[in-house]
N, CA, C and O atoms as CSV, one atom per row, in Angstrom:
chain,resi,resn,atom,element,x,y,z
A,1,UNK,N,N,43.006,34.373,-103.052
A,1,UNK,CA,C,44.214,34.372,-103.864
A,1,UNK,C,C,44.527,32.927,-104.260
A,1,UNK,O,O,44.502,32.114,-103.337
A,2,UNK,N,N,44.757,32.574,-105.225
A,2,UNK,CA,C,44.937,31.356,-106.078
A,2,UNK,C,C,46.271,30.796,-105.455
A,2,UNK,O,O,46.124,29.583,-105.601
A,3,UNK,N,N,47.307,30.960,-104.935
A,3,UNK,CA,C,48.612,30.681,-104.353
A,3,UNK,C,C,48.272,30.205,-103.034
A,3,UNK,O,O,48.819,29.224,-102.531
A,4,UNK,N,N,47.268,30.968,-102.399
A,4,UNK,CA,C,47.110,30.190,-100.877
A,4,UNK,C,C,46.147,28.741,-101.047
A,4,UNK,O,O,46.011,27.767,-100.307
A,5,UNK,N,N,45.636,29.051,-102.209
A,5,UNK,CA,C,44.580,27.174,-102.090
A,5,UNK,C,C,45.322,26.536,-102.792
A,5,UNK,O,O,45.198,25.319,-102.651
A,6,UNK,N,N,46.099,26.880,-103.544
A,6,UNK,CA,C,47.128,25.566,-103.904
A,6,UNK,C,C,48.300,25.395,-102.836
A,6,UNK,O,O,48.734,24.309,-102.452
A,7,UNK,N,N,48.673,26.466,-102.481
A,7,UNK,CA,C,49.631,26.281,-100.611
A,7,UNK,C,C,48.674,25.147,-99.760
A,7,UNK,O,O,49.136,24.039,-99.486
A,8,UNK,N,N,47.364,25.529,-99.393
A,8,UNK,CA,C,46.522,24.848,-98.722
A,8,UNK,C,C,46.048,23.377,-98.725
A,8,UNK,O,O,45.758,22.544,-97.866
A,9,UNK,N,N,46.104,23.433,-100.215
A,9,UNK,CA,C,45.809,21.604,-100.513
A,9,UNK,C,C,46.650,21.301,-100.608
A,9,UNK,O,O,46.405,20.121,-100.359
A,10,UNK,N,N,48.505,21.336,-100.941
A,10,UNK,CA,C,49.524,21.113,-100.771
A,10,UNK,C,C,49.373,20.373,-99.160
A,10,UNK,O,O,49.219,19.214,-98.775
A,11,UNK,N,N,49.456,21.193,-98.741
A,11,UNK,CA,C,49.601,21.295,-96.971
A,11,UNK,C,C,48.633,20.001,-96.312
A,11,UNK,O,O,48.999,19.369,-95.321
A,12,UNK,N,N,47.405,19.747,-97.008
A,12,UNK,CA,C,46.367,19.026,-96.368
A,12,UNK,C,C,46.505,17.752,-96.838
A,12,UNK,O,O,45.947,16.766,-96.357
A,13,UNK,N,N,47.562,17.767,-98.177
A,13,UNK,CA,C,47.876,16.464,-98.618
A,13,UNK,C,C,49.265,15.884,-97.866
A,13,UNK,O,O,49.756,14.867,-98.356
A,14,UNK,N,N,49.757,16.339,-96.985
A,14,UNK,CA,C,51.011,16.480,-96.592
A,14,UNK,C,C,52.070,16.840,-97.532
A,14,UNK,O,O,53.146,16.324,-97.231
A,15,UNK,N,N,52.092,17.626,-98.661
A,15,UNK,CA,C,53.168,17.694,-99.298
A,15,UNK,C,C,54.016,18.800,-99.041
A,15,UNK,O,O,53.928,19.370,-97.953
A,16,UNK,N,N,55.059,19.287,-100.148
A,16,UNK,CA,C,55.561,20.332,-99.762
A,16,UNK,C,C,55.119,21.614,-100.270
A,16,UNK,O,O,54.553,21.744,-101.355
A,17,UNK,N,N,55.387,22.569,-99.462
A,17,UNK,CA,C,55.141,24.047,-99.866
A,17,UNK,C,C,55.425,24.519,-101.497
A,17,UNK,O,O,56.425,24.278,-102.173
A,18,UNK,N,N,54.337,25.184,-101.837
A,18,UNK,CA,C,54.092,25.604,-103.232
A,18,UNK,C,C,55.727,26.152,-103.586
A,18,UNK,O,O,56.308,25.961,-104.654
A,19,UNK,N,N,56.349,26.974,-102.228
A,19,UNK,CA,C,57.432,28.150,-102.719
A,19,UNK,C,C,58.702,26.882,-102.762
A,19,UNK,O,O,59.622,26.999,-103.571
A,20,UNK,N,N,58.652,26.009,-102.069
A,20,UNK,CA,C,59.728,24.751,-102.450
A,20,UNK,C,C,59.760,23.786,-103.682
A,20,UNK,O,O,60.782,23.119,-103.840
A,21,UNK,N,N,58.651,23.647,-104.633
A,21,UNK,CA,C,57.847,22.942,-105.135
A,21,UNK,C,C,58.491,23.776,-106.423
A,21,UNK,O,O,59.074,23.188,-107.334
A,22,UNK,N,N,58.322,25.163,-106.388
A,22,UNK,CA,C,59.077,25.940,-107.301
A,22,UNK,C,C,60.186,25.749,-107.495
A,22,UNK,O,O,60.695,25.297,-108.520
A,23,UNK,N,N,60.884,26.197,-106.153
A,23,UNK,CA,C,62.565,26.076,-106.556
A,23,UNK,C,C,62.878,25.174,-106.860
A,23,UNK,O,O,63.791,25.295,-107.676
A,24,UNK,N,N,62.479,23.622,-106.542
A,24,UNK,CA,C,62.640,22.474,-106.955
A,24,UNK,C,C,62.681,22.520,-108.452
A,24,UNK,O,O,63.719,22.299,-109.077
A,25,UNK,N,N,61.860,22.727,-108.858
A,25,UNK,CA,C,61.047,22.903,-110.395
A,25,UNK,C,C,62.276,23.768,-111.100
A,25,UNK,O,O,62.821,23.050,-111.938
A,26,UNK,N,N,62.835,24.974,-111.033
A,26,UNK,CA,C,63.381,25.580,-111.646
A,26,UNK,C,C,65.154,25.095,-111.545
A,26,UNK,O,O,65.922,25.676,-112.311
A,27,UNK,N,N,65.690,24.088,-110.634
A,27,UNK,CA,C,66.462,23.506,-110.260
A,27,UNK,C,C,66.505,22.554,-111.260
A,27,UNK,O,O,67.368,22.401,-112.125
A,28,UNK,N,N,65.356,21.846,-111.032
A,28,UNK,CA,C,65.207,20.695,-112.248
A,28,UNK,C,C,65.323,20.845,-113.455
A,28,UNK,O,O,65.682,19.882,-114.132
A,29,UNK,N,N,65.042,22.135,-114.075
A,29,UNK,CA,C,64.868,22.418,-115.461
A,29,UNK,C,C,66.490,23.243,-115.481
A,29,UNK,O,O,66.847,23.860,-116.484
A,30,UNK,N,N,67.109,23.172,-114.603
A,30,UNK,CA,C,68.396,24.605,-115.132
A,30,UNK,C,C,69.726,23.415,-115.437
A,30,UNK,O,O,70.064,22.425,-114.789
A,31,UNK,N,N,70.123,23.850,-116.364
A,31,UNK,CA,C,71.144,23.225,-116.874
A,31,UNK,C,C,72.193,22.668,-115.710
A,31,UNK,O,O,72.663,23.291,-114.758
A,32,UNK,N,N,72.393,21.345,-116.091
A,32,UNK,CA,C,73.493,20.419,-114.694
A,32,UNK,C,C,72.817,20.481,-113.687
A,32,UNK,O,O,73.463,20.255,-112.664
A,33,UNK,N,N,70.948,20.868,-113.437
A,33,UNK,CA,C,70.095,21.208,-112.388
A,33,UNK,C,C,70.465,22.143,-111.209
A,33,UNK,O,O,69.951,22.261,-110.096
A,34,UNK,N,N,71.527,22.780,-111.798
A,34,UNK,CA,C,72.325,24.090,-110.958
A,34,UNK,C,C,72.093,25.668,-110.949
A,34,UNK,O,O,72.006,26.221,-112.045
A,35,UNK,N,N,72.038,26.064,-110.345
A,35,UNK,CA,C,71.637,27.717,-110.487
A,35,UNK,C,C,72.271,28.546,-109.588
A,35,UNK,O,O,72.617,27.982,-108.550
A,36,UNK,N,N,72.500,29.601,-109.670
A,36,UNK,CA,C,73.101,30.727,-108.857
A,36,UNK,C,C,71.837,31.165,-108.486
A,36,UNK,O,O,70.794,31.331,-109.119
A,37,UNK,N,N,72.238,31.354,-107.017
A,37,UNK,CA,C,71.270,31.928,-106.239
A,37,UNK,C,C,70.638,33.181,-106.755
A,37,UNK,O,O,69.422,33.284,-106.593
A,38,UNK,N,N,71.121,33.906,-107.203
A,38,UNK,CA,C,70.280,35.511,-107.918
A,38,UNK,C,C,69.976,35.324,-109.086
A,38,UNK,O,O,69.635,36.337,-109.696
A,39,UNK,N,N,69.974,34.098,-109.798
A,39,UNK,CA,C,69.661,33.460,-111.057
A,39,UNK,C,C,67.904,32.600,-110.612
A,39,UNK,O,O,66.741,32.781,-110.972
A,40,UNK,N,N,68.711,31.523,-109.535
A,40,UNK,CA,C,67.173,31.183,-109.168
A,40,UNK,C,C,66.200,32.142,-108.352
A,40,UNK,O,O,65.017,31.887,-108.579
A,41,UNK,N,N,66.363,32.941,-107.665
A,41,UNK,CA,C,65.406,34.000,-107.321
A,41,UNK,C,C,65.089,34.606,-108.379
A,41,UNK,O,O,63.871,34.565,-108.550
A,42,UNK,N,N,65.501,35.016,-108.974
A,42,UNK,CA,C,64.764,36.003,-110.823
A,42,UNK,C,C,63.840,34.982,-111.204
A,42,UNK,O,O,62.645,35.266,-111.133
A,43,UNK,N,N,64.229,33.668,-111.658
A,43,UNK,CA,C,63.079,32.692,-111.782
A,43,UNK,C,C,61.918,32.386,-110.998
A,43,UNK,O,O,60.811,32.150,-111.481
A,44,UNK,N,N,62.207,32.395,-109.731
A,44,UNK,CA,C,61.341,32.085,-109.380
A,44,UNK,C,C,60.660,33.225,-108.276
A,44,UNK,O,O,60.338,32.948,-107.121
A,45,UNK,N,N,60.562,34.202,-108.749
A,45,UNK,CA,C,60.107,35.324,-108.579
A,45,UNK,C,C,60.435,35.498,-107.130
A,45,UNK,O,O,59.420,35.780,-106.493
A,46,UNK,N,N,61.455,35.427,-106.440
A,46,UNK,CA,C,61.974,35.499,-104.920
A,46,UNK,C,C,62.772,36.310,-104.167
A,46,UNK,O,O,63.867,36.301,-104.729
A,47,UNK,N,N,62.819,37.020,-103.181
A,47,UNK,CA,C,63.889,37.769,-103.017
A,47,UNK,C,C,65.316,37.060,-102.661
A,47,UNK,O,O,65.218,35.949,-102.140
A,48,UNK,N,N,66.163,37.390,-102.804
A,48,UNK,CA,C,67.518,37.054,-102.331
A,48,UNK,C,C,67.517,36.185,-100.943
A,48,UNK,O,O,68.170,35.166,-100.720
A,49,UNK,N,N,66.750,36.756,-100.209
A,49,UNK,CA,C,66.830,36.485,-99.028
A,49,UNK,C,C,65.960,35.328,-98.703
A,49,UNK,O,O,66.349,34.449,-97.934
A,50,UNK,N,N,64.309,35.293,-99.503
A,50,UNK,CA,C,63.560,34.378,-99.425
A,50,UNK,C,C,64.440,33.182,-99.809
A,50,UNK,O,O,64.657,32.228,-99.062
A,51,UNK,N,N,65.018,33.358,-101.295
A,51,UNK,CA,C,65.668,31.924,-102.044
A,51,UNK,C,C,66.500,31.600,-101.116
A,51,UNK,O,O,66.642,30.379,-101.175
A,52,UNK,N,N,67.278,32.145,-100.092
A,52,UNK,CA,C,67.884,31.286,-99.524
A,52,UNK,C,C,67.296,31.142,-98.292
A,52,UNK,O,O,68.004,31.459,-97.336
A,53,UNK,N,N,66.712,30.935,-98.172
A,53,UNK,CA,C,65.838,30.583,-96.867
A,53,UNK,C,C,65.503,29.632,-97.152
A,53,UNK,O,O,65.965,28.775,-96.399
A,54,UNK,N,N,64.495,29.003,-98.381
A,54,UNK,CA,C,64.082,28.344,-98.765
A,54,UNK,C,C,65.075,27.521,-99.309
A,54,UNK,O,O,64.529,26.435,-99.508
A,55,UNK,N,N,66.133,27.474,-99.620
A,55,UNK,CA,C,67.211,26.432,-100.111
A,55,UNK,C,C,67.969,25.977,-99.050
A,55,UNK,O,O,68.637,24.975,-99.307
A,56,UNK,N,N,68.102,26.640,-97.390
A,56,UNK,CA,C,68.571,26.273,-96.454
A,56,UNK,C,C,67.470,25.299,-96.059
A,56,UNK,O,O,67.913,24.322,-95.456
A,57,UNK,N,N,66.186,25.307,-96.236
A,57,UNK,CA,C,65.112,24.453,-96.036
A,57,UNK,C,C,65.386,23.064,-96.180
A,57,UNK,O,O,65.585,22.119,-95.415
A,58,UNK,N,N,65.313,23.314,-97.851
A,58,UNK,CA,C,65.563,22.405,-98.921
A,58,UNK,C,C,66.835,21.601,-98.432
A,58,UNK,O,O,66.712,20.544,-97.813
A,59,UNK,N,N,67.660,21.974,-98.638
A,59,UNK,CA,C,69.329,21.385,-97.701
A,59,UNK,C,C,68.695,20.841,-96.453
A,59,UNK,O,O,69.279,19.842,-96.034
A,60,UNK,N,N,68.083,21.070,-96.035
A,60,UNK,CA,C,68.505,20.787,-94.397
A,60,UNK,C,C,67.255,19.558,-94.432
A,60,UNK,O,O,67.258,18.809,-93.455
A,61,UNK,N,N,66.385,19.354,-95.304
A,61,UNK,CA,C,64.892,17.824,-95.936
A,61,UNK,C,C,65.821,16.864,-96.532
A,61,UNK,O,O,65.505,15.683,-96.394
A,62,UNK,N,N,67.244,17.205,-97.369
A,62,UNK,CA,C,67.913,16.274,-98.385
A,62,UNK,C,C,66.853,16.347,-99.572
A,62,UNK,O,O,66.352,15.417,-100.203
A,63,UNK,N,N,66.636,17.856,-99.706
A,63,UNK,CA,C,65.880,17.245,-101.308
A,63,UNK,C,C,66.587,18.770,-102.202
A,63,UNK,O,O,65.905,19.359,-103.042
A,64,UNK,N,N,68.090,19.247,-101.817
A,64,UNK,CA,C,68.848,19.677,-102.528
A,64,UNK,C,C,70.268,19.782,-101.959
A,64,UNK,O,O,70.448,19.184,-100.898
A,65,UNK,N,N,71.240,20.402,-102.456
A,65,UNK,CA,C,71.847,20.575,-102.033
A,65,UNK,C,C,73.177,22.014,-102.429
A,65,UNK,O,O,73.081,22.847,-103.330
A,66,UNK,N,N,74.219,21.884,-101.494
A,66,UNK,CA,C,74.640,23.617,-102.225
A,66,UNK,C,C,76.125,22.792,-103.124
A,66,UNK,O,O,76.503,21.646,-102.878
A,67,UNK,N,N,76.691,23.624,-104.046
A,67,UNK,CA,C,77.780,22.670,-104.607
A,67,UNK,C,C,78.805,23.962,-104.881
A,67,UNK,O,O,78.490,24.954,-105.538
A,68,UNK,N,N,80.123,23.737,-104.228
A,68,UNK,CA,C,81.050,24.884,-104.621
A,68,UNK,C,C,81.289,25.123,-105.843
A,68,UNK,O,O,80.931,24.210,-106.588
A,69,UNK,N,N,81.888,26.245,-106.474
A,69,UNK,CA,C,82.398,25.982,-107.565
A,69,UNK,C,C,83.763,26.889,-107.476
A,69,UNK,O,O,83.864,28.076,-107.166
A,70,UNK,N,N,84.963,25.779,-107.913
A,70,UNK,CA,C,85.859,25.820,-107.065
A,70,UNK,C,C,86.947,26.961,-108.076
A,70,UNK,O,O,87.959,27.461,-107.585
A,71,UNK,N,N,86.559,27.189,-109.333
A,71,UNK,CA,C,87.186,28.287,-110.218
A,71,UNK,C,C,87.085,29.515,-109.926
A,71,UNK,O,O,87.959,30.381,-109.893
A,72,UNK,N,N,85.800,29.582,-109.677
A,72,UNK,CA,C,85.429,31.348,-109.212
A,72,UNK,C,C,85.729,31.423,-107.560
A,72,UNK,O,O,86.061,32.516,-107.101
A,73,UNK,N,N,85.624,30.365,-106.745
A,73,UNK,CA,C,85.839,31.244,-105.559
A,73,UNK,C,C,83.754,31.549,-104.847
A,73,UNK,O,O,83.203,32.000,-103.843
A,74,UNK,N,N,83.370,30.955,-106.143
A,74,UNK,CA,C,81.678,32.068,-105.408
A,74,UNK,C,C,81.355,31.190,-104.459
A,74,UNK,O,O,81.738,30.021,-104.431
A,75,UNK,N,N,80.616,31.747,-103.627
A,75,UNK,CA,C,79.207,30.586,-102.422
A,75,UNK,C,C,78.725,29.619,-103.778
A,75,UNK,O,O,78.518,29.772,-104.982
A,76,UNK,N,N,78.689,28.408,-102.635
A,76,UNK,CA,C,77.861,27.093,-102.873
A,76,UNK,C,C,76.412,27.347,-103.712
A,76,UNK,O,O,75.497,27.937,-103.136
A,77,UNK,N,N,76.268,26.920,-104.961
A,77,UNK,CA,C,75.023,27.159,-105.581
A,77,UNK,C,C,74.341,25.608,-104.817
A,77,UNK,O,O,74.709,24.508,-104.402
A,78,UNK,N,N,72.723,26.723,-105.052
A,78,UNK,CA,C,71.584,25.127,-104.296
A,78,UNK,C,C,71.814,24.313,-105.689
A,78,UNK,O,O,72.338,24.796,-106.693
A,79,UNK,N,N,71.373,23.126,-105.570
A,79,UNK,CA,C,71.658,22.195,-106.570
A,79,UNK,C,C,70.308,20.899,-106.448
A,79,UNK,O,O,69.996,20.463,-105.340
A,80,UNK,N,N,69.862,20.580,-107.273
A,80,UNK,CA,C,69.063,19.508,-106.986
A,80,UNK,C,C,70.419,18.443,-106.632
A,80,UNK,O,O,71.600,18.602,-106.943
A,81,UNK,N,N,69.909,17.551,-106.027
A,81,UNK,CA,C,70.389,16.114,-105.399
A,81,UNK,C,C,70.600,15.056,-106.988
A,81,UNK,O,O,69.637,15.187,-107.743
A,82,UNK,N,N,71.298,14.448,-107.315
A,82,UNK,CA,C,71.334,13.569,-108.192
A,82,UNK,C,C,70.234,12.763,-108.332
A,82,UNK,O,O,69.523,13.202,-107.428
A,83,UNK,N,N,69.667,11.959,-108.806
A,83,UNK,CA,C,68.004,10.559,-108.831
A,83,UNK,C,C,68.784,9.466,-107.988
A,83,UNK,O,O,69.954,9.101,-108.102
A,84,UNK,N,N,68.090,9.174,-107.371
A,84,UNK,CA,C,68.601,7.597,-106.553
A,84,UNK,C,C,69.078,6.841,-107.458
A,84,UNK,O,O,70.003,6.097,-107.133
A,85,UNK,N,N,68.642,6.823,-108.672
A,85,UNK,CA,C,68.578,5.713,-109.396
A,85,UNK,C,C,70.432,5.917,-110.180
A,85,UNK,O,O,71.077,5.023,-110.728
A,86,UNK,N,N,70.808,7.189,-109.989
A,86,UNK,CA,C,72.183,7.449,-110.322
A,86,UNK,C,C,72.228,7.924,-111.708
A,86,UNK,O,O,73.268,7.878,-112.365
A,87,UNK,N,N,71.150,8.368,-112.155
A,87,UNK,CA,C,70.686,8.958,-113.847
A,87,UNK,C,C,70.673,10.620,-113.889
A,87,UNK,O,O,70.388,11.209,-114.932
């Protein structure tokens, strides 16, 4: 299966997991780099339960984070992290 040798050389290069590598990716590309959790699972082909597994991951490395949104009342969307560089 084509997903486990790119998981695999991921892994042997020390990097991160193909399924983080995604959400990252679809984070990056979503407008204000923000997404609702049942927004980024549809993208990135995930269950509910996987995406947040994988965004509690992500949160817990510092390479995202969750951000309230304080009009609606909803759970913390994952969020990419701002650039160091402050851009």
């Amino acid at each position: 299966m084509p997903d486990r040798a790119i998981e695999a050389d991921l892994a042997e290069q020390g990097g991160i997991s193909l399924w983080w590598y995604d959400v990252l990716l679809e984070l990056e590309w979503a407008p204000e780099r923000r997404l609702r959790m049942q927004e980024l699972g549809a993208r990135a082909v995930l269950s509910r339960t996987r995406v947040s597994r994988i965004v509690d991951e992500l949160v817990d490395a510092g390479l995202a984070e969750r951000v309230q949104i304080l009009e609606t009342g909803e759970p913390p969307l994952p969020a990419s992290p701002p650039p160091a560089d402050g851009s």
